[in-house]
N, C-alpha and C positions, 0 to 999 in steps of 0.2 A: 068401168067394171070389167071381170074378167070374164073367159068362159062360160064358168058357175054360176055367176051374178053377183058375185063378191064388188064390193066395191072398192078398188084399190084405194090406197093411202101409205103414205111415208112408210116403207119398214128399213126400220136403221137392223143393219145385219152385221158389221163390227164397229164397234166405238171405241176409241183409244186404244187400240191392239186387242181389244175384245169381243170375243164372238157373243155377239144380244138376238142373235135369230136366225130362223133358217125359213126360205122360202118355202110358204106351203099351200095346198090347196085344202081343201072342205076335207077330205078323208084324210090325210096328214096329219093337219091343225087336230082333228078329232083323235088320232094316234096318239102325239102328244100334247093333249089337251092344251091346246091354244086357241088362239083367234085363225080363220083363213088369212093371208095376207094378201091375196088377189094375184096371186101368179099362174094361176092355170088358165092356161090359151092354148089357142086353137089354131089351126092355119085355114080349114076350110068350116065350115056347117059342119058337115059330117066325120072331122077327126075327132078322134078323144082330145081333151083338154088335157096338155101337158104341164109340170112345174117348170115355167124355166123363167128367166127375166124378163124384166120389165124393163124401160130405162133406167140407167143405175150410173150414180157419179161419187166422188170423193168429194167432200168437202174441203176448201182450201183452208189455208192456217194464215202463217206471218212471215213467210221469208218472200223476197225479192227473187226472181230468177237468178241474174246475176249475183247475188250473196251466193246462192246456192252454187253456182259455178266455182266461183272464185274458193272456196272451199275444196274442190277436188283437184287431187294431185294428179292423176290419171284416170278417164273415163271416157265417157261417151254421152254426146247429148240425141238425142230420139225424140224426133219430131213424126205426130200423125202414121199411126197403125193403117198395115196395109195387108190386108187379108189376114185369115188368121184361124186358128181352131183352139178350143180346149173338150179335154173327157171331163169324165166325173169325178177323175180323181183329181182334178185340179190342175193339171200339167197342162199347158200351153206353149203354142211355137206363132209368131205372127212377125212381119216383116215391118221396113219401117220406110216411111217414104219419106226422111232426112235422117240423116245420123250424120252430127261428126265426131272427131276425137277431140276427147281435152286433155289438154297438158299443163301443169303446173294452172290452174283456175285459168285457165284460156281459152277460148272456143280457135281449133284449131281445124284442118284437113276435112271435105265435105267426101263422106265416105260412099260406096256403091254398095248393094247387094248384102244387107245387112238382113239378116234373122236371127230373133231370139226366143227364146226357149226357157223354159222352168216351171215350177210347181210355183201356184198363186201361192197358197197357203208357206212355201216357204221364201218368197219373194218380198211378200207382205210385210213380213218379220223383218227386212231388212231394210226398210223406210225409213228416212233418220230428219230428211226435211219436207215441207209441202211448200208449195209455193203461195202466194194472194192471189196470184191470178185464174181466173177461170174462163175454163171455153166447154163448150158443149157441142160434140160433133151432130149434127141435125143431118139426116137423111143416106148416111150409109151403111147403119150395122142392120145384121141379119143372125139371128138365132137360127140355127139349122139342125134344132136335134132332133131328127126322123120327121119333121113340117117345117117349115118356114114361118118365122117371126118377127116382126117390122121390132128392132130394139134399138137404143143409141143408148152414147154414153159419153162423159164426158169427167172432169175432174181439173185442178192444179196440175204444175208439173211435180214431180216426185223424184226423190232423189233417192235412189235404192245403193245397197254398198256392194248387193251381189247380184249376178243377172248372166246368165251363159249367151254367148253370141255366136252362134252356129257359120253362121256362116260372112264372111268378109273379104268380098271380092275387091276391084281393082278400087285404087279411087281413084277420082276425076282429075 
């Protein structure tokens, strides 16, 4: 349950590149006349109950990691986010604790000091494979919008066509 007393359950929030919902609490839901989806939490007793996530993961699809690799001519593979932030408008910058280069469908070069950067909502749009496999990171994400919130997340790998990398120091 949340906050409210909502009883969380499944909310699917994009399905096939399509936006099906948006997180709400009891006065939202009632704005526009939907159900609560059980996202308003708290960090202590006494904060206001905020809208923000709950655990949240992608569903995987049908491709093999390495299919997916072997397909890129030039990229970058990113393993396990390492700190991170997003606003409300959707823009995100978070770092990665493996990156390497690919070349010609190769996993090549184990890279250092990698940050990336962009708008979810146009990130999203640029997803062209998912992978079968799944992992669920258990025990390090934190919601920090003005309280603190125990979240995790997990999903497939994702094969996006565009993605800014801020920054790329030496590599090893």
């Amino acid at each position: 349950m949340d906050d409210e007393g909502v009883t969380a359950s499944r909310t699917v929030v994009i399905e096939n590149g399509i936006l099906k919902s948006y997180l709400h609490n009891r006065e939202t839901a009632a704005e526009f006349e939907v159900e609560p989806t059980g996202n308003a939490r708290a960090f202590e007793y006494s904060d206001e109950p905020l809208i923000r996530m709950r655990n949240t993961y992608i569903e995987p699809s049908d491709y093999e990691l390495d299919e997916m690799i072997k397909e890129v001519n030039h990229g970058y593979l990113l393993k396990g986010p390492k700190s991170g932030q997003a606003d409300a408008n959707g823009e995100f910058m978070f770092g990665a604790q493996e990156a390497y280069l690919l070349k010609k469908g190769e996993v090549n070069d184990l890279l250092k000091g990698v940050t990336v950067s962009g708008s979810a909502f146009d990130v999203l749009q640029t997803v062209d494979a998912l992978s079968r496999d799944f992992s669920y990171d258990i025990g390090s994400g934190y919601c920090g919008k003005r309280q603190l919130a125990k979240v995790d997340g997990g999903g497939p790998h994702l094969r996006l066509r565009h993605m800014v990398l801020l920054q790329l120091k030496l590599r090893l």
